[in-house]
MMTF fields as JSON, N, C-alpha, C and O atoms, coordinates in Angstrom:
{
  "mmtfVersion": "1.0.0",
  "mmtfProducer": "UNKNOWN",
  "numBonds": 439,
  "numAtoms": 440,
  "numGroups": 110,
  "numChains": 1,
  "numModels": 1,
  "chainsPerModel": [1],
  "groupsPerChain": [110],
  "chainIdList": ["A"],
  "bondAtomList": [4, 2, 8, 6, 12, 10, 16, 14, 20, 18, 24, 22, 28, 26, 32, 30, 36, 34, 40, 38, 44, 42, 48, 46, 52, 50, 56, 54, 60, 58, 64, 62, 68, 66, 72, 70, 76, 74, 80, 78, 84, 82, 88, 86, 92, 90, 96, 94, 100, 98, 104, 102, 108, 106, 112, 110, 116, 114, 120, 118, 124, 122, 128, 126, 132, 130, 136, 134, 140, 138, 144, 142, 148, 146, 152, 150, 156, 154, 160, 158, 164, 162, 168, 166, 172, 170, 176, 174, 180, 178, 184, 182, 188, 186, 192, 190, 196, 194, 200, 198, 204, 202, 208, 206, 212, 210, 216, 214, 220, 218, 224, 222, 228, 226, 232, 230, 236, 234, 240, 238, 244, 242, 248, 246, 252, 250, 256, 254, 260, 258, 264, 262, 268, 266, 272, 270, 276, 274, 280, 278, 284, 282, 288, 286, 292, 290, 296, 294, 300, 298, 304, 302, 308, 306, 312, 310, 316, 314, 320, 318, 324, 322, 328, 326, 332, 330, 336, 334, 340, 338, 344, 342, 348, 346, 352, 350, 356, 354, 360, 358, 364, 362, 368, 366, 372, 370, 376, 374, 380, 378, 384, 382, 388, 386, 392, 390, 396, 394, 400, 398, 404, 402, 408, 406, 412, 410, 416, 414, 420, 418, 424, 422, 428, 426, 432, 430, 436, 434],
  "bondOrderList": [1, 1, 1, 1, 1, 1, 1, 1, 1, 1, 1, 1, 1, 1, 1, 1, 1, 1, 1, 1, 1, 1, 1, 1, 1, 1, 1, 1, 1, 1, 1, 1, 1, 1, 1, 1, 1, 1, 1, 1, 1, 1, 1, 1, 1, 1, 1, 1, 1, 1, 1, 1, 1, 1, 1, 1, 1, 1, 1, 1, 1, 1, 1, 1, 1, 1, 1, 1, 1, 1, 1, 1, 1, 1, 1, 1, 1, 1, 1, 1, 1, 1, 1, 1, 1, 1, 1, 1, 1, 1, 1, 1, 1, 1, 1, 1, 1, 1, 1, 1, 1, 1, 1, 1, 1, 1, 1, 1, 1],
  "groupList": [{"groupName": "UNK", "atomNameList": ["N", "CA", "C", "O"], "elementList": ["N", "C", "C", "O"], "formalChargeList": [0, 0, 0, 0], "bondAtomList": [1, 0, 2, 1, 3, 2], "bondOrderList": [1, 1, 2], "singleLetterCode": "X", "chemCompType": "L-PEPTIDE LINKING"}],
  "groupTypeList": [0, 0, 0, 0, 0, 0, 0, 0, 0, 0, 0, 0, 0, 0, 0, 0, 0, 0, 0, 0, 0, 0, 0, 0, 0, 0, 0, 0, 0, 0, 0, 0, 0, 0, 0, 0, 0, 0, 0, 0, 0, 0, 0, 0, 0, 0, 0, 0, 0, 0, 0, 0, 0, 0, 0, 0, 0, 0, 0, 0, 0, 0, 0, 0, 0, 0, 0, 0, 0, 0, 0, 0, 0, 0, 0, 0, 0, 0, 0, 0, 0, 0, 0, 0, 0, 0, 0, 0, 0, 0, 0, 0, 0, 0, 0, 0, 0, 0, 0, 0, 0, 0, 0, 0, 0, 0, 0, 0, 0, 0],
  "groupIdList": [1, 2, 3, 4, 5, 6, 7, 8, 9, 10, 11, 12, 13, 14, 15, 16, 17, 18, 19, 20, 21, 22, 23, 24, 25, 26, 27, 28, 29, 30, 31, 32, 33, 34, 35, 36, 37, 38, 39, 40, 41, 42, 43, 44, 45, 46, 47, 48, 49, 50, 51, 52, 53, 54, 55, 56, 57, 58, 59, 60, 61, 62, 63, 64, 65, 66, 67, 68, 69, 70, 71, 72, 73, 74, 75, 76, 77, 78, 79, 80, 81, 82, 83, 84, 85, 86, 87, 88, 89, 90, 91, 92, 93, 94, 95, 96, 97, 98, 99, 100, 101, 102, 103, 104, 105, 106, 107, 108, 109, 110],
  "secStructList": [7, 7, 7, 7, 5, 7, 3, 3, 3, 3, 7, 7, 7, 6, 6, 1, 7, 2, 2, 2, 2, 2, 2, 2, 2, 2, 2, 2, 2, 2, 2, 2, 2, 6, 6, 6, 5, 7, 7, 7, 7, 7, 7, 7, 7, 1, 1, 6, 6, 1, 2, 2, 2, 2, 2, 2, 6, 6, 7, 1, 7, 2, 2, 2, 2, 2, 2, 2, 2, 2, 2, 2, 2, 6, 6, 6, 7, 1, 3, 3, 3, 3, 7, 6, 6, 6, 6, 1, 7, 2, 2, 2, 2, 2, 2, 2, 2, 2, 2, 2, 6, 6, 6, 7, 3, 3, 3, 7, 7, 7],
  "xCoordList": [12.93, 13.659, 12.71, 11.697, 12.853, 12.273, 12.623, 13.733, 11.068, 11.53, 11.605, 11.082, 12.596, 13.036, 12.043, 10.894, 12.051, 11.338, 11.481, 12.679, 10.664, 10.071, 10.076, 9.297, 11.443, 11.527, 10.972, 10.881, 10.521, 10.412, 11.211, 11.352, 11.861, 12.446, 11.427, 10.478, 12.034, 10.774, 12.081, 13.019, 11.749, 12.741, 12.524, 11.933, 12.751, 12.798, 12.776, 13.923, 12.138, 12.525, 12.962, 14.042, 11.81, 11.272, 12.609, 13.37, 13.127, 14.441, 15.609, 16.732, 15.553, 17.35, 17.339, 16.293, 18.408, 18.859, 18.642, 18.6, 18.514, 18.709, 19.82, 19.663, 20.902, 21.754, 21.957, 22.436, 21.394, 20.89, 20.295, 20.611, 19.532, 17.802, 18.766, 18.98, 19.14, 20.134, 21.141, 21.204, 21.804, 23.237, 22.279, 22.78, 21.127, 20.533, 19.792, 19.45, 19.424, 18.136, 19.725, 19.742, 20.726, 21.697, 22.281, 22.469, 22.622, 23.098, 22.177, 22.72, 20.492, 19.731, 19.86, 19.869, 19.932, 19.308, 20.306, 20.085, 21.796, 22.999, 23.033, 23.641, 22.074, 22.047, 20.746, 20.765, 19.732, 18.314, 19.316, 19.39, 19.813, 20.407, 20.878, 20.576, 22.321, 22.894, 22.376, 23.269, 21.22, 20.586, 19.79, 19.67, 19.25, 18.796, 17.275, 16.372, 17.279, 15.623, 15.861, 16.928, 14.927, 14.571, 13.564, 12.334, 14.482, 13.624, 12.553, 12.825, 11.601, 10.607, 10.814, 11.604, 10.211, 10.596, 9.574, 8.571, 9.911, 9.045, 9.287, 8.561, 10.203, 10.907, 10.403, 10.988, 9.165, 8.414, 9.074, 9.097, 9.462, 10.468, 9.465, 9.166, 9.01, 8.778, 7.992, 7.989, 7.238, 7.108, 5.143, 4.406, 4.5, 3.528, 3.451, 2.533, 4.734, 5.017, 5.166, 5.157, 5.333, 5.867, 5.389, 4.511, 5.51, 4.661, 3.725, 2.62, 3.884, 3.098, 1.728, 0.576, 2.667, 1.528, 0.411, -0.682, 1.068, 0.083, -1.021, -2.175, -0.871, -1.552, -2.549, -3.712, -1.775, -2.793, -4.235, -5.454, -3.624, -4.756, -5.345, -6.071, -5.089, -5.744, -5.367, -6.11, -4.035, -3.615, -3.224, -2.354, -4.159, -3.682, -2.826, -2.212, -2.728, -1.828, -0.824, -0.821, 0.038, 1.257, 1.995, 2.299, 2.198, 2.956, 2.03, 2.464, 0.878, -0.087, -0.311, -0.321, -0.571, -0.136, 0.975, 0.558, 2.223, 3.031, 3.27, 4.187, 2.49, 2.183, 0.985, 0.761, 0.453, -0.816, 0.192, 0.182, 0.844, 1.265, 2.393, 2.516, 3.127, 4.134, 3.011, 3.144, 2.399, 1.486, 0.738, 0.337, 0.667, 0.433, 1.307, 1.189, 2.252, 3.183, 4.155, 5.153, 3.768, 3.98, 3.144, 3.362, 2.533, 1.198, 2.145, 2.064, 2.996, 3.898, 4.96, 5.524, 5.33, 5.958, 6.017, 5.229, 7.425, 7.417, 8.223, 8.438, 8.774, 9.978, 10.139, 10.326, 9.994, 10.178, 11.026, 11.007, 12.041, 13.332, 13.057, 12.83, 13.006, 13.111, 14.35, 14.79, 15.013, 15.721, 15.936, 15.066, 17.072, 17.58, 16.385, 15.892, 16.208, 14.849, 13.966, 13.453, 13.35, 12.243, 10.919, 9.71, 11.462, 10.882, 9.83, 8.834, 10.347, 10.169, 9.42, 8.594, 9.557, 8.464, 7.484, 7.351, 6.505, 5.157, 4.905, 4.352, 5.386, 4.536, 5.571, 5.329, 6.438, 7.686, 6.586, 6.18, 6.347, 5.463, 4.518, 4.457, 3.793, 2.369, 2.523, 1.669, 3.855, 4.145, 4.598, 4.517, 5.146, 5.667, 4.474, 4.324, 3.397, 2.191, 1.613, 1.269, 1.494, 0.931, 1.577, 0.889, 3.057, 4.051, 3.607, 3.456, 3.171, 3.23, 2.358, 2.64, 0.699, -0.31, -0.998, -2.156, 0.138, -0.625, 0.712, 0.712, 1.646, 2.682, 3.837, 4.702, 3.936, 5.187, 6.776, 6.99, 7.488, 8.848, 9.641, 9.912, 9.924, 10.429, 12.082, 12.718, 12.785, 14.194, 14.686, 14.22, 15.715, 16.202, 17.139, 17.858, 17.407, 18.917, 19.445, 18.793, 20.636, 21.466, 22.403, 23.064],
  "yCoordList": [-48.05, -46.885, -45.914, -45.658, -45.229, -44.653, -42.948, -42.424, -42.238, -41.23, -40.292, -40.442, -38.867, -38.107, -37.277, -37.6, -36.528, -35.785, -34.535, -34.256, -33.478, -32.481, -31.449, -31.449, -30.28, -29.017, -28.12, -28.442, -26.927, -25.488, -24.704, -24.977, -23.462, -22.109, -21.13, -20.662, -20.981, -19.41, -18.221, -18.383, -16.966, -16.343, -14.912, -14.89, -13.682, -12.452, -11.738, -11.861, -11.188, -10.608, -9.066, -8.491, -8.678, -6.96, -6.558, -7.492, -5.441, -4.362, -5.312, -4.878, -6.166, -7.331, -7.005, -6.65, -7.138, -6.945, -8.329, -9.297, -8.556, -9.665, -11.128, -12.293, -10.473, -10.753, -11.58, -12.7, -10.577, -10.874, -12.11, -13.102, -11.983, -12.962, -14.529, -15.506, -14.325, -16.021, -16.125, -17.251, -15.255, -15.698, -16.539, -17.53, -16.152, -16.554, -17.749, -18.38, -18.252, -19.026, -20.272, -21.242, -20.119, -20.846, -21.511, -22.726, -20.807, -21.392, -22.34, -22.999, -22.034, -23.08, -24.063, -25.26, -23.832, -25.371, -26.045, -27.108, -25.327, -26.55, -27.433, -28.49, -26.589, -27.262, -27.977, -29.196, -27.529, -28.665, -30.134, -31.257, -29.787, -30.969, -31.661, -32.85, -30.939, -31.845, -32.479, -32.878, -32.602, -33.18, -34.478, -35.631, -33.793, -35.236, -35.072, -35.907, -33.566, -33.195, -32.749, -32.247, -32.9, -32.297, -31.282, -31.332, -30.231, -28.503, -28.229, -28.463, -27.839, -27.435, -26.162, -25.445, -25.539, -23.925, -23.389, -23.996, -22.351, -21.512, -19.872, -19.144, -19.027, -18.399, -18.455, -18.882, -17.91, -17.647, -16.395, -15.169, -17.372, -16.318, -16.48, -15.426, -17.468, -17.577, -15.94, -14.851, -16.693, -14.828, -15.209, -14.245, -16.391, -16.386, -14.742, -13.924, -14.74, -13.849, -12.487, -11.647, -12.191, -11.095, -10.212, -10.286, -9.155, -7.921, -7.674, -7.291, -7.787, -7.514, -8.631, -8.54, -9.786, -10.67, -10.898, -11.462, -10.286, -9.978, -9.011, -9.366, -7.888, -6.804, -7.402, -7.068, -8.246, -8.342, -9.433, -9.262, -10.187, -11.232, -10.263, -10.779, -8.644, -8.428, -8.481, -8.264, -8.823, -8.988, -7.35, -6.635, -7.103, -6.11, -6.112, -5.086, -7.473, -7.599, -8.68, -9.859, -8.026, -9.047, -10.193, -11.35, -9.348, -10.486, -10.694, -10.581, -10.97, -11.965, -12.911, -14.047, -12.657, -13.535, -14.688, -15.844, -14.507, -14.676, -15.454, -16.258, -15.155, -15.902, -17.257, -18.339, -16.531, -17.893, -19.277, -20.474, -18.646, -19.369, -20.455, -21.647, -19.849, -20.162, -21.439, -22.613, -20.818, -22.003, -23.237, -24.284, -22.736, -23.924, -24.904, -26.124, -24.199, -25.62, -26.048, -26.743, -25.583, -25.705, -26.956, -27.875, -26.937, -28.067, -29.879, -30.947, -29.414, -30.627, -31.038, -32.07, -30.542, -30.373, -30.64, -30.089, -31.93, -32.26, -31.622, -32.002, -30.263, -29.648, -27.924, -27.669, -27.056, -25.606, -24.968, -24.89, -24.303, -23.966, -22.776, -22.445, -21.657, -20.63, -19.493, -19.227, -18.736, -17.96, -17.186, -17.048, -16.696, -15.308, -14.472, -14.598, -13.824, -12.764, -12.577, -11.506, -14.074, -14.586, -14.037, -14.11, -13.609, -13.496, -11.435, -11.097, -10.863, -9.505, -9.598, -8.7, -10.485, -10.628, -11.032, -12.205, -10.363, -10.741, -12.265, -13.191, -12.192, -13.319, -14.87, -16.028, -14.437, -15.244, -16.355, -17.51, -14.655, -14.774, -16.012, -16.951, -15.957, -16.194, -18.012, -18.887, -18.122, -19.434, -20.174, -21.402, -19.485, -19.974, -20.673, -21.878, -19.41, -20.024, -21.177, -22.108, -21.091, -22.258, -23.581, -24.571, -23.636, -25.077, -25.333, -26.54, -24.391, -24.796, -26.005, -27.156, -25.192, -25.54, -26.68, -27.089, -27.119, -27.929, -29.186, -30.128, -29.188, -30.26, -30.288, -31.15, -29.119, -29.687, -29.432, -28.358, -30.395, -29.929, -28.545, -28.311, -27.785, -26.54, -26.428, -26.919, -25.665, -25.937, -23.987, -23.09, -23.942, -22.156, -22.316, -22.884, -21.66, -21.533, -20.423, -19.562, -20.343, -19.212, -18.388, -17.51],
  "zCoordList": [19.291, 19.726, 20.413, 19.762, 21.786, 22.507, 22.019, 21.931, 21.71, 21.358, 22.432, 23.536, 21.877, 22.344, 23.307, 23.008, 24.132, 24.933, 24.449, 24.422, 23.974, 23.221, 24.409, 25.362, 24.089, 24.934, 24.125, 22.94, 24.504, 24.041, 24.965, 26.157, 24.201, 24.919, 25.119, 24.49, 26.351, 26.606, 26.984, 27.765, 26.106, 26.606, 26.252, 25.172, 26.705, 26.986, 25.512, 25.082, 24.746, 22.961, 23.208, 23.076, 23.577, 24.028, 23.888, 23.635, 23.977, 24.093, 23.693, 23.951, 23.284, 23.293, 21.61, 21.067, 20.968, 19.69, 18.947, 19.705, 17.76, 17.109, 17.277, 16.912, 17.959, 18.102, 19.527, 19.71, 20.508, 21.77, 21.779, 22.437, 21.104, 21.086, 20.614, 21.331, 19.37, 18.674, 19.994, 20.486, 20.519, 21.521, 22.764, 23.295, 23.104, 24.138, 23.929, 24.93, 22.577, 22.026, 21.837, 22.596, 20.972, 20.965, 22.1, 22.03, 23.238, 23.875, 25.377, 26.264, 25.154, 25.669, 24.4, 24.69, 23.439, 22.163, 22.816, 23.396, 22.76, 22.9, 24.337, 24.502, 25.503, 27.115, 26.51, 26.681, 25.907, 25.8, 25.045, 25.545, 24.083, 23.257, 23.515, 23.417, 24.19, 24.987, 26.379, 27.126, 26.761, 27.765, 27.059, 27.474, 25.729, 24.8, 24.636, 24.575, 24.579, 24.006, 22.81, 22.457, 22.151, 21.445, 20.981, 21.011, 20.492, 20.618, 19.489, 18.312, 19.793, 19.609, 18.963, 19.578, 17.622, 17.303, 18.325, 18.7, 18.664, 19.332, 18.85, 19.526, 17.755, 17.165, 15.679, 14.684, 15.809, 14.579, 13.418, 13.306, 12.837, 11.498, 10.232, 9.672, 9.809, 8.384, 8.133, 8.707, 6.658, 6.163, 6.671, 6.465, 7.214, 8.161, 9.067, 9.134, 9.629, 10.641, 10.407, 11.308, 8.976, 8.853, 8.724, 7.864, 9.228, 9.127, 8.107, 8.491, 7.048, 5.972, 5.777, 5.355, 6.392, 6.525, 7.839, 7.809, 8.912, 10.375, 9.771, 10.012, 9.05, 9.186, 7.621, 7.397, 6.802, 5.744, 6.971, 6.973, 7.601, 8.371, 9.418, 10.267, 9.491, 10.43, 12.023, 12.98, 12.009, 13.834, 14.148, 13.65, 15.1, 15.493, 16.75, 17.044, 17.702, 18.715, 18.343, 18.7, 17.543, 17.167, 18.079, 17.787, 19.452, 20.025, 21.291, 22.437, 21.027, 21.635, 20.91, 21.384, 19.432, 18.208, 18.415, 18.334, 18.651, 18.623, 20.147, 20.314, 21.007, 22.456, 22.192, 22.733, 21.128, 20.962, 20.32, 20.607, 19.552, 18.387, 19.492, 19.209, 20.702, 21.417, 22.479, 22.825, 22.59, 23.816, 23.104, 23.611, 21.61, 20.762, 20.484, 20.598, 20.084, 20.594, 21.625, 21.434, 22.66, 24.004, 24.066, 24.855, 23.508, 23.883, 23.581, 24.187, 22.319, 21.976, 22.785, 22.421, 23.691, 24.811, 26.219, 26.987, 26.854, 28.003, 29.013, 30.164, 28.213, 29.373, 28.56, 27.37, 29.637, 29.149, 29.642, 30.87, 28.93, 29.553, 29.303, 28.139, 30.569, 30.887, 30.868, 31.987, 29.647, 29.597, 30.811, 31.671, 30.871, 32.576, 31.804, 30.683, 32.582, 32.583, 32.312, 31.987, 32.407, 31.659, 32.741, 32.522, 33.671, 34.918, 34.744, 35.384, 34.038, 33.835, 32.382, 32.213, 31.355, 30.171, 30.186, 30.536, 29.867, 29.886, 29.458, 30.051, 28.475, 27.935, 28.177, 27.836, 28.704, 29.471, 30.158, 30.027, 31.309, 32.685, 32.414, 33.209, 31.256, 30.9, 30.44, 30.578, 29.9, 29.546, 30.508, 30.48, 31.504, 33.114, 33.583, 33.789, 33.758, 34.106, 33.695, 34.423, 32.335, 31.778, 31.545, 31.293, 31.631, 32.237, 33.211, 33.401, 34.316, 35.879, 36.005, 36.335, 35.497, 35.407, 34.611, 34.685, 33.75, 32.653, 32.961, 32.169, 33.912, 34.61, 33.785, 33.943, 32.633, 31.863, 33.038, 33.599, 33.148, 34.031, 33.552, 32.374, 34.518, 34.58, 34.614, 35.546, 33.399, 33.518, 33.482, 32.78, 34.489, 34.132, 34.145, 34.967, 32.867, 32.508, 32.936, 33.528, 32.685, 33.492, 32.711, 33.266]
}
């Protein structure tokens, strides 16, 4: 059995609500899925992440943190699907770059 091809989401956090962030992250999983990848977390929740635990390790740039952690497993990854306004987030920007550059195929959703 030939395995699956390994997507990550890249997508906009900054100013969007909780709510925002799942309506937008949901409805790429269901276009990555239904294409026949399989998604990659890139949506660092555990309590790794959590405030209490950034500042006990010392991060003082959380969501560069949170960009390292995203390009790390970007690395497991043959296809990066680019959220609408992925184009105005920094660190969107920064993962754009680094698909371009490192050959993973480029997908934008809409």
């Amino acid at each position: 059995m030939k395995a699956k091809k390994k997507a990550m989401i890249s997508q906009p956090m900054a100013g969007r609500t909780d709510a925002e962030i799942v309506e937008a992250r949901e409805k790429a999983l269901a276009e990555l899925e239904g294409m026949g990848y399989e998604v990659v977390n890139t949506l660092f929740t555990d309590e790794w992440y959590s405030d209490e635990a950034m500042k006990e390790r010392g991060v003082v740039q959380v969501p560069l943190c949170y960009l390292a952690k995203s390009l790390e497993n970007m690395s497991l990854c043959h296809v990066a699907y680019f959220c609408p306004g992925w184009e105005t987030a920094r660190g969107c920007k920064i993962e754009h770059d680094a698909a371009l550059a490192y050959g993973l195929e480029v997908i934008y959703g809409d």
